[in-house]
C-alpha positions as CSV (number, residue, x, y, z in Angstrom):
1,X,-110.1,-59.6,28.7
2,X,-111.8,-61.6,31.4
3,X,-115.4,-60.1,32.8
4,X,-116.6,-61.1,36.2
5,X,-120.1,-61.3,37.7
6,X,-122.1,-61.6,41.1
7,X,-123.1,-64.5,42.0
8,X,-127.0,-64.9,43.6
9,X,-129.2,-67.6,44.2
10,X,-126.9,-69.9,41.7
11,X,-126.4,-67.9,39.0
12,X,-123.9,-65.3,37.4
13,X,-125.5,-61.9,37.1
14,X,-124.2,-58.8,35.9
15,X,-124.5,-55.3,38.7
16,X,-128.0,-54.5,38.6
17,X,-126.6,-50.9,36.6
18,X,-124.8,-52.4,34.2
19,X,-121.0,-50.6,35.4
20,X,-118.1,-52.2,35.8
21,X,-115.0,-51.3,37.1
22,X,-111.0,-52.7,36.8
23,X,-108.2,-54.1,38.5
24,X,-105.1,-54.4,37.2
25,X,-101.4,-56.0,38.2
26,X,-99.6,-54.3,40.9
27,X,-96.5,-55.3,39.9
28,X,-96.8,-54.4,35.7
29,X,-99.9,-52.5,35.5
30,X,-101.4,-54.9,33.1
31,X,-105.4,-55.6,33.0
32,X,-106.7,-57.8,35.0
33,X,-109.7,-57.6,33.6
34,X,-113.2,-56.0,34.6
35,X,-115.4,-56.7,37.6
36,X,-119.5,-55.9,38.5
37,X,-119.7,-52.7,40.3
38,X,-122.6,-53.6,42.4
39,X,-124.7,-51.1,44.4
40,X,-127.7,-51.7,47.5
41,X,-130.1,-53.2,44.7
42,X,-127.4,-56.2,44.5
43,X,-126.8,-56.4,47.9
44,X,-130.7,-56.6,48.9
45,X,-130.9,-59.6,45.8
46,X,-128.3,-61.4,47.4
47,X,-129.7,-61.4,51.0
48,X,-133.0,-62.1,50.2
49,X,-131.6,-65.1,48.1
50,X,-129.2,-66.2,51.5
51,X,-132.7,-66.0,53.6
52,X,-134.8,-68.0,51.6
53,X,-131.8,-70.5,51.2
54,X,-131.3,-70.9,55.1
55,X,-134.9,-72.0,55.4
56,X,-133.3,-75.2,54.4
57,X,-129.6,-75.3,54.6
58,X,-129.8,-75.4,58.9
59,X,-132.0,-78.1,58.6
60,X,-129.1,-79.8,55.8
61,X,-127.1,-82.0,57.9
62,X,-124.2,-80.7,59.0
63,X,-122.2,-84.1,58.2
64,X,-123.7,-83.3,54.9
65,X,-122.2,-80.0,54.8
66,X,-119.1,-81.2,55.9
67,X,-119.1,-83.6,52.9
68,X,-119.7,-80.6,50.6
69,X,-116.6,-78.7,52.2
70,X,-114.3,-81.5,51.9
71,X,-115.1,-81.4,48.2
72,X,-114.4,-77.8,48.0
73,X,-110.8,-78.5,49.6
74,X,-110.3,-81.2,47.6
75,X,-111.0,-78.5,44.5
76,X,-108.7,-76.0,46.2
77,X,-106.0,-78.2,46.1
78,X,-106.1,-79.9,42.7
79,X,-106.1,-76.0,41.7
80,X,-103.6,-74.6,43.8
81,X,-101.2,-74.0,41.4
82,X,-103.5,-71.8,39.7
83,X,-104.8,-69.9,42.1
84,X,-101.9,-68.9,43.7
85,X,-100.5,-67.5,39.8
86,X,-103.9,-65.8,39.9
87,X,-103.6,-64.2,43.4
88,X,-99.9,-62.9,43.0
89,X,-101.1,-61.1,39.8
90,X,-104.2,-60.0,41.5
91,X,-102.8,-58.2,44.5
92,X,-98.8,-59.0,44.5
93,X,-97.3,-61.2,46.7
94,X,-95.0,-63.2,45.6
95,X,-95.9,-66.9,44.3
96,X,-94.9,-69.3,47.2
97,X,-96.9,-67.3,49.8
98,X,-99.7,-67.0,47.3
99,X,-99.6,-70.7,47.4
100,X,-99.4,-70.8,51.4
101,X,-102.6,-68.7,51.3
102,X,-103.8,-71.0,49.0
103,X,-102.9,-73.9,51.6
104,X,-104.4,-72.2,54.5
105,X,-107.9,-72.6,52.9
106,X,-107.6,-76.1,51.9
107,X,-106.9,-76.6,55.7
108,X,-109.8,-74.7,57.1
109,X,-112.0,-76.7,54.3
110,X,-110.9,-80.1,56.0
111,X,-111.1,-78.6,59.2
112,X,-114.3,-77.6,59.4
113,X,-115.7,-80.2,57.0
114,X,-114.5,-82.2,59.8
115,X,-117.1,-80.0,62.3
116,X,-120.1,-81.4,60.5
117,X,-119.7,-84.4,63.1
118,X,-119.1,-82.7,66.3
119,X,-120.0,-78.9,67.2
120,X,-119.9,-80.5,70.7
121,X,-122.7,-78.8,72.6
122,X,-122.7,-79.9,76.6
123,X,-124.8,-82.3,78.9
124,X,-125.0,-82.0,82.6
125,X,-126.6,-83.0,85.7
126,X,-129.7,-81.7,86.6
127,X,-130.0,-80.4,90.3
128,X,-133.8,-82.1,90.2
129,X,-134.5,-86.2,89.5
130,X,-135.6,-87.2,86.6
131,X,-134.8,-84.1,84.8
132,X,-132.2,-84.2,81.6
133,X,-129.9,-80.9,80.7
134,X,-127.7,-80.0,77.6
135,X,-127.0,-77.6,75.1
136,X,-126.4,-77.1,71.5
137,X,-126.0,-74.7,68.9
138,X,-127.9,-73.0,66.7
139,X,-127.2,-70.7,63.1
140,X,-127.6,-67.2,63.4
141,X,-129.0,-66.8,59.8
142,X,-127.8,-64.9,57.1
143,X,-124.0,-63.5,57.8
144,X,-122.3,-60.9,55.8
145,X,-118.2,-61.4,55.1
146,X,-116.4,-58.3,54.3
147,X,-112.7,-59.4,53.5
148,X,-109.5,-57.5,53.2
149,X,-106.9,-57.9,50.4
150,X,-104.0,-59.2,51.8
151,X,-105.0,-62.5,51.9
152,X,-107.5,-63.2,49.4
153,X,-108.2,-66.9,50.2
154,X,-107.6,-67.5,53.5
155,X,-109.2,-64.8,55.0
156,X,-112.4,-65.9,53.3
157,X,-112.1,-69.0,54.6
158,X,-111.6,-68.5,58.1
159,X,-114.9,-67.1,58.1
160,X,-117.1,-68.4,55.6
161,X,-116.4,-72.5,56.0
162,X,-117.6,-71.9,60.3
163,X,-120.6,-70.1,58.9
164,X,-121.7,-72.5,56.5
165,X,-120.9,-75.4,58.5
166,X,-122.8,-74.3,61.2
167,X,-126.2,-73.8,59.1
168,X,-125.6,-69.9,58.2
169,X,-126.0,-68.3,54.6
170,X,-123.5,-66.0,53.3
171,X,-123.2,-62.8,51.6
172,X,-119.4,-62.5,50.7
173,X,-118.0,-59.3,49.9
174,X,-114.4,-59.2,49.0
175,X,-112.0,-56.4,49.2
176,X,-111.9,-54.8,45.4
177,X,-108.4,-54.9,44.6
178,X,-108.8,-58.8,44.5
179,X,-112.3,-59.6,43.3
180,X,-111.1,-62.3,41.0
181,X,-110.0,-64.7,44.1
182,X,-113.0,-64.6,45.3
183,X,-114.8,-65.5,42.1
184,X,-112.6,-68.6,41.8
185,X,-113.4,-69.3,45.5
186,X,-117.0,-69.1,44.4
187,X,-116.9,-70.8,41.2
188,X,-115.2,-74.1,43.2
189,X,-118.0,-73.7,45.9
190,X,-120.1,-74.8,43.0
191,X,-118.8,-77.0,41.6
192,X,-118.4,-78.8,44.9
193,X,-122.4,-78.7,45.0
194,X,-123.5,-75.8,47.5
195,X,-126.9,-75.5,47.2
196,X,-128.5,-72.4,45.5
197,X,-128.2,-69.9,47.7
198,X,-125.7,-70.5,50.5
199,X,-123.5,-68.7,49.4
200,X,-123.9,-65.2,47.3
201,X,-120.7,-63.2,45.9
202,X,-121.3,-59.0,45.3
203,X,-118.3,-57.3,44.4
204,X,-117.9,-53.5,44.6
205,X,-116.4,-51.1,46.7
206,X,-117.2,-50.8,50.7
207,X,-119.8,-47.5,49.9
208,X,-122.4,-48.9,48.6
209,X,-121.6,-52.7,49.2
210,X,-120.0,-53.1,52.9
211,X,-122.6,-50.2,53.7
212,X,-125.3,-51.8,52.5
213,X,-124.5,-55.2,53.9
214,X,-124.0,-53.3,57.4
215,X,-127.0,-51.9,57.1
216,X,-129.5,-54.1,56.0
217,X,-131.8,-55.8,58.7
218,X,-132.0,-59.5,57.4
219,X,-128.4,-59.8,58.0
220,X,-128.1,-61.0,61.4
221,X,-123.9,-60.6,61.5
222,X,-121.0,-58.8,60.2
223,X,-117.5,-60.0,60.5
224,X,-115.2,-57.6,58.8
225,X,-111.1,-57.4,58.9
226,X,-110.0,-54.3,58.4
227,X,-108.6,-51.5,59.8
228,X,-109.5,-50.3,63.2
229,X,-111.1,-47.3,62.2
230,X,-113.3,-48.6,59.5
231,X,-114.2,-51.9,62.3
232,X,-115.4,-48.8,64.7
233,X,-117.3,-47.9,62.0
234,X,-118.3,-51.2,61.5
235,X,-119.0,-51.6,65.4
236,X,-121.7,-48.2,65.8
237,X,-123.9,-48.9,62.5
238,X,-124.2,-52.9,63.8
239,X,-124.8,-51.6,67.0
240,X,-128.3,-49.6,65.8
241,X,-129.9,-52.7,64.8
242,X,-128.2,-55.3,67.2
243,X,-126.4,-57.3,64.7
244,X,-123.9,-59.6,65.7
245,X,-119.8,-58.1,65.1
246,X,-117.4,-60.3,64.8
247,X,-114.0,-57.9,63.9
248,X,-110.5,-58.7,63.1
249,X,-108.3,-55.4,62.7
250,X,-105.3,-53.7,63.3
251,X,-101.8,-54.8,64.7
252,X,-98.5,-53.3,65.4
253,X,-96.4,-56.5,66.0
254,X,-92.8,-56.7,68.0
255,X,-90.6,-59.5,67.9
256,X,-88.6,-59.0,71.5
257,X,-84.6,-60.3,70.9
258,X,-82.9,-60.7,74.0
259,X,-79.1,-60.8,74.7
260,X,-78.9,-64.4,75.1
261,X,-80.8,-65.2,71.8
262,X,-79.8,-67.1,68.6
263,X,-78.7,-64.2,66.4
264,X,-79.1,-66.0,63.1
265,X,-82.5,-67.6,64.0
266,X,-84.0,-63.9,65.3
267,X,-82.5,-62.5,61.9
268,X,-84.2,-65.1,59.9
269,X,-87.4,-64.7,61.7
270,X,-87.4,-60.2,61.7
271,X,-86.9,-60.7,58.2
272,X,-89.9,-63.0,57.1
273,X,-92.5,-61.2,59.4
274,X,-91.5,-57.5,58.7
275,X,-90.9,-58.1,54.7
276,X,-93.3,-61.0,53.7
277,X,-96.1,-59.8,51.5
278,X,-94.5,-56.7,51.5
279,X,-95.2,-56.0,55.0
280,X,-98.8,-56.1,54.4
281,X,-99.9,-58.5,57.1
282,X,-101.3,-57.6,60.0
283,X,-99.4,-60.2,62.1
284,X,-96.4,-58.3,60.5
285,X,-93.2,-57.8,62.7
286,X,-93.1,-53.5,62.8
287,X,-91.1,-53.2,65.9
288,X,-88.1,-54.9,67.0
289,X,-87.6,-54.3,70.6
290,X,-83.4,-54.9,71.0
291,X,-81.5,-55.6,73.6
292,X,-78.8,-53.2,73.9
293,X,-76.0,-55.9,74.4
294,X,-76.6,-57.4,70.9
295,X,-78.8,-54.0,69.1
296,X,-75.5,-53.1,66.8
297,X,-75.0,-56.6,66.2
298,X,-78.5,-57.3,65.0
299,X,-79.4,-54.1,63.3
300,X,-75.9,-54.5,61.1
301,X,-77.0,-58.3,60.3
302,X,-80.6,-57.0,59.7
303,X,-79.5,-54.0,57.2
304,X,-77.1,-55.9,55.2
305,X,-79.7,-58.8,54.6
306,X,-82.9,-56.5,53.8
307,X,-80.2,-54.4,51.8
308,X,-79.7,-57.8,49.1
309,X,-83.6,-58.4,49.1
310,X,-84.6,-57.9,45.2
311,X,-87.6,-55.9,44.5
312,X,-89.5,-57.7,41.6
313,X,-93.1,-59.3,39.6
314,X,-93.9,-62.3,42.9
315,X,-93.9,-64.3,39.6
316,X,-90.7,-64.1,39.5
317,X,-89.0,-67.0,41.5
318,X,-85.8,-64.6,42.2
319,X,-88.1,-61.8,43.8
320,X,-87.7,-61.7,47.3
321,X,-90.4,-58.6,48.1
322,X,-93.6,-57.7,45.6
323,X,-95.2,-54.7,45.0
324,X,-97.3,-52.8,47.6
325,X,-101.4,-53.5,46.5
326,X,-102.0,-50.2,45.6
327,X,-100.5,-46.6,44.5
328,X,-102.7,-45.2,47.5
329,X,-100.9,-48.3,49.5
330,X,-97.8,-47.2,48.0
331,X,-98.0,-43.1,48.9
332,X,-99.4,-43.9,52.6
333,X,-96.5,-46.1,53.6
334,X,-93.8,-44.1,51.7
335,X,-95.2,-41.3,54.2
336,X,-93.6,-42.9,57.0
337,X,-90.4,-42.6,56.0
338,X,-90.7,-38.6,56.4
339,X,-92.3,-38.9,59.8
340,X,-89.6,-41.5,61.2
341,X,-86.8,-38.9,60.2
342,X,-88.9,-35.9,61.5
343,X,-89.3,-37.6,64.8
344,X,-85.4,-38.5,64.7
345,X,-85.2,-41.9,64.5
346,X,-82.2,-43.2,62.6
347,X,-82.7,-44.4,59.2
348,X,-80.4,-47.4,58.6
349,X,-81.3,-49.1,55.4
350,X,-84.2,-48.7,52.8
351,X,-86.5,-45.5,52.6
352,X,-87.3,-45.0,48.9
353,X,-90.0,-45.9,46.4
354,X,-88.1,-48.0,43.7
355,X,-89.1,-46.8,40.6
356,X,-85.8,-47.9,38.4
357,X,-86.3,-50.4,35.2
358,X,-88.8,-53.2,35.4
359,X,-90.3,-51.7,38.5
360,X,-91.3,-48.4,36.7
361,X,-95.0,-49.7,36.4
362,X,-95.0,-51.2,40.0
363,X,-96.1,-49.6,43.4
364,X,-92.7,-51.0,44.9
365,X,-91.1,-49.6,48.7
366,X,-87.3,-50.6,49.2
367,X,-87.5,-52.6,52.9
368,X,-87.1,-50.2,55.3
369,X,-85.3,-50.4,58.5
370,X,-85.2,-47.2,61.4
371,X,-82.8,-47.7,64.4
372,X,-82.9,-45.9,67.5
373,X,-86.4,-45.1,67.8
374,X,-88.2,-44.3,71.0
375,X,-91.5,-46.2,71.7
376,X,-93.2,-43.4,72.4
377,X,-92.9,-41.9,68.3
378,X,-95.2,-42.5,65.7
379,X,-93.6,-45.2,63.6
380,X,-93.6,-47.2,66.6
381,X,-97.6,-47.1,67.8
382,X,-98.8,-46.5,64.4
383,X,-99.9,-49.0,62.2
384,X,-97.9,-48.4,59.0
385,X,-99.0,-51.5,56.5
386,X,-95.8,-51.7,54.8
387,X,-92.3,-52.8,54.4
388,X,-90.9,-50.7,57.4
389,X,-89.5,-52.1,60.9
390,X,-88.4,-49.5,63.9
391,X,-85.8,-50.9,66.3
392,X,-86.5,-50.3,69.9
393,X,-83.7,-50.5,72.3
394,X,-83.9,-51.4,76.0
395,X,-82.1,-52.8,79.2
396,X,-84.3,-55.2,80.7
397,X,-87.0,-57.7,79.5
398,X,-89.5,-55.9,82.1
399,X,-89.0,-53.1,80.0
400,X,-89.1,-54.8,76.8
401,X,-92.5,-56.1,78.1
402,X,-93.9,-52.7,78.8
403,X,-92.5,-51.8,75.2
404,X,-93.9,-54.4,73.6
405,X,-97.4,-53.7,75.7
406,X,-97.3,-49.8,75.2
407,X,-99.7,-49.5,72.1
408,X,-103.4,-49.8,71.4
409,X,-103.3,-53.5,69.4
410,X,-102.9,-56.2,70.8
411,X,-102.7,-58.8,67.7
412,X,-99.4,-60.9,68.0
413,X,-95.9,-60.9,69.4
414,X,-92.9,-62.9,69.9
415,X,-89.2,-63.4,71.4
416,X,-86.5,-64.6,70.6
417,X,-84.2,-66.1,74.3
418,X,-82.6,-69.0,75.2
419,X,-83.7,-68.5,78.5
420,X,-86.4,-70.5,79.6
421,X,-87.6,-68.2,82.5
422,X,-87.5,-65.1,79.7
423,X,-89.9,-67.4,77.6
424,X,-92.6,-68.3,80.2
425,X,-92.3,-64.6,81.5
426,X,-93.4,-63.4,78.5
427,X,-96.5,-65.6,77.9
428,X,-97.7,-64.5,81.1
429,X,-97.1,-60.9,81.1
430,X,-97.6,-59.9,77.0
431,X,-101.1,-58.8,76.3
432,X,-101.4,-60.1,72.8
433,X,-103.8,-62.8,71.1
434,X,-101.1,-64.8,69.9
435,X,-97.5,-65.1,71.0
436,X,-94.5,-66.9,69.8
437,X,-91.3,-67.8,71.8
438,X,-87.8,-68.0,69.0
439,X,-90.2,-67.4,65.9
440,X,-91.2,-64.4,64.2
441,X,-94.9,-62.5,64.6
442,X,-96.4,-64.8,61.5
443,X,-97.3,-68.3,60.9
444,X,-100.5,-68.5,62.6
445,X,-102.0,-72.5,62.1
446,X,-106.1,-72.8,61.4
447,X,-106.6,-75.3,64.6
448,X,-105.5,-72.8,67.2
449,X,-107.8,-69.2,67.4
450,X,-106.9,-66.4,65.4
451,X,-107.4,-62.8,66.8
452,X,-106.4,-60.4,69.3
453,X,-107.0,-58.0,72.1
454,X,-107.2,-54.4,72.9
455,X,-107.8,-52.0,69.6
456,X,-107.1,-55.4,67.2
457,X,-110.9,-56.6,67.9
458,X,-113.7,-57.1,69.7
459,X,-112.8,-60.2,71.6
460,X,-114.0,-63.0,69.0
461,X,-111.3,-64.9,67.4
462,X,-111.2,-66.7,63.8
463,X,-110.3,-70.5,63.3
464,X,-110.3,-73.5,65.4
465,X,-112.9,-74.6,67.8
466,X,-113.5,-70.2,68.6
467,X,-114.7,-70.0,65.2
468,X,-117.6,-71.9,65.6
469,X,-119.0,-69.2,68.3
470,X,-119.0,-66.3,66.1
471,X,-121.3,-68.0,64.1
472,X,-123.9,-69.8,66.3
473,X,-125.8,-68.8,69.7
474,X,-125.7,-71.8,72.6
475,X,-129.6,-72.8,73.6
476,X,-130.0,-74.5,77.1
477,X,-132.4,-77.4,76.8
478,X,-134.1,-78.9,79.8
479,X,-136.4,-81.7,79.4
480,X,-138.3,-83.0,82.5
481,X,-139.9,-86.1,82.3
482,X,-140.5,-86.8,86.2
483,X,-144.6,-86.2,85.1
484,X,-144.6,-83.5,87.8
485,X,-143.8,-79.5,87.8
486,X,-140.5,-78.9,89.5
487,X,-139.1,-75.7,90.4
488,X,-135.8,-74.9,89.5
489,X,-134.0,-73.4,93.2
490,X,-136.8,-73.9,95.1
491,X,-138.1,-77.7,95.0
């Protein structure tokens, strides 16, 4: 049985009291293996080792650094195949989106390597002669990373390749359902030759770890995904010592089918975002807002297809839908079901834990479809993690706009039309981060910014150029060299 250690100033180190804890398979129960359960004593190592490190990492050269993360994604992808087998045992999914989680990393590794020659700053003209203006970035300092589970790699990514490219240290703690990911992620970083330091792994659960790391006052950011209670949380305890927030949380995701849309192309795309990885994405599709002209039609097609999905091990090639991450996972989606049918929505298809033969072991949900359901009920404005989808019907696209705008997230959305006028309507009037016109809610790609608006965050976004600004502050230099004092405004 594997053991797994933190990882400060270079080296593998066991919790500073000796426990450990486990993580098994979702989808057999079998031992993982057995992981440091780290409390504030690790935490305070690893940011006094990510301070003293910074004292030379922003002044590395960040073409250099770039050169160390193109190795790093070079590793990622000559061990793909591995990692992905890992992560699908680890928290569930099943093995090609394990490897597209996989992929998304590798991406943000070139990507950002690729940031180590610009990090464009500005230069403009000075209102006074002989005066010169411009500005450039600078690194925070030492940044804490508190990731989530459903996407063990990529997540990780999105936020620590900006931070180190940029000249910031990290202290990285993953979700604990899938420590092991981030171990391997670690383990690659050095081999790829981060110097000691940069980077510092402390695995545990979020009280003491995530508390401590909110708490502590070397660490000059937080960014967290999560839900959007725990990021409010996250949001008042930064807030006492002025640290930098960067959040990424919640989502309750409609795909909008109109009456002129391709049927077999919105089907496709429903099924993908509401059932892959089980649902647990928070760019998943949970409400389908119908038109009423094609609603029967497209709830039949949806139920008969998310009827023939097969439940199974993501190992499995034939498995269509893993296991949930967790029995806890498992018990708080299954509760849904009862409040869909208390609040009278109509279930159509799904609505069970599956507990029958090979999936005795697993923490398995049939995919779950409810028809008929108002906008106003709970399955439709609550964030429900999990395979289950509430069709919404309506008349009009105004209203489907106003349905689609009616809850507190604000994360992604999408419709399907073959009208063009429906399509542009609907990137100027839905309120969402990202938005996607005859594809489903998922699919985000690393060059574009990631993130969302109302109760999803805090108005940063993850990936593409936006990334770089969660991790850096902008400094205005002016350099006057007309030999004379000039007053800015007045002279």
């Amino acid at each position: 049985m594997a053991q797994f250690k933190n990882y400060i100033n270079g080296k593998w180190v066991e919790a500073r009291s000796g426990e450990e804890f486990e993580r098994k398979n979702p989808a057999t129960g079998k031992l993982i293996g057995t992981y440091a359960k780290s409390d504030a004593r690790d935490v305070d190592d690893a940011v006094q080792a990510a301070k003293a490190a910074f004292a030379k990492w922003r002044l590395y050269p960040a073409p250099k650094r770039g050169e160390i993360l193109y190795r790093l994604g070079s590793l990622l992808a000559e061990n793909k195949d591995r990692l992905a087998r890992e992560m699908t045992e680890e928290m569930g999914k099943v093995l090609t989106e394990a490897g597209g989680d996989v992929q998304e990393g590798i991406d943000m590794c070139f990507y950002m390597a690729g940031e180590g020659r610009r990090q464009w700053g500005q230069t403009t003209p000075s209102e006074l002669p002989n005066k010169w203006n411009m500005s450039t970035r600078k690194p925070l300092g030492v940044v804490g990373m508190i990731t989530p589970w459903n996407f063990p790699m990529a997540i990780p990514t999105w936020k620590i390749m900006p931070a180190l490219i940029t000249g910031n240290t990290v202290v990285f703690k993953p979700a604990s359902f899938v420590p092991r990911s981030a171990v391997r992620l670690v383990e690659l970083f050095e081999e790829a030759g981060l110097p000691e330091g940069v980077i510092n792994l402390v695995l545990g659960g979020g009280d003491p770890v995530g508390t401590t790391l909110m708490k502590h006052p070397d660490v000059a950011l937080i960014s967290f995904t999560g839900s959007t209670d725990v990021g409010r949380e996250v949001s008042i305890e930064a807030a006492k010592s002025m640290k930098h927030v960067s959040l990424e949380l919640g989502g309750k995701n409609a795909v909008i089918v109109m009456d002129d849309a391709d049927l077999d192309l919105a089907v496709d795309g429903i099924l993908w975002s509401a059932f892959g990885t089980s649902g647990q994405r928070c760019t998943a599709a949970s409400r389908v807002i119908a038109h009423r002209g094609i609603q029967s039609e497209l709830v039949e097609r949806l139920a008969a297809r998310a009827a023939a999905m097969r439940l199974g091990d993501g190992l499995d090639s034939s498995t269509d839908v893993g296991p949930l991450v967790s029995g806890g996972q498992l018990e708080r989606v299954h509760s849904y079901i009862g409040v869909g049918k208390g609040e009278g929505a109509d279930l159509v298809v799904g609505g069970a834990i599956a507990r029958e033969g090979a999936l005795e072991k697993g923490f398995y949900h049939q995919p779950t479809i409810f028809n008929n359901v108002k906008h106003t009920m709970r399955i439709a404005q609550e964030e429900i993690f999990g395979p289950v989808v509430s069709v919404i019907p309506v008349d009009t696209l105004d209203e489907a706009i106003a349905v689609s705008n009616g809850v507190q997230y604000g994360l992604s959305a999408s419709i399907f039309t073959a009208n063009l006028n429906n399509a542009f309507r609907a990137m100027q009037d839905i309120y969402t981060g990202i938005l996607y016109v005859n594809a489903g809610t998922t699919g985000a790609e690393i060059h574009l910014p990631f993130g969302g608006t109302k109760a999803t965050g805090n108005g940063h976004r993850e990936a593409g150029q936006a990334g770089l600004d969660v991790f850096t502050e902008w400094q205005s230099i002016y350099v006057d060299y007309s030999g004379k004092l000039q007053r800015a405004q007045i002279d």
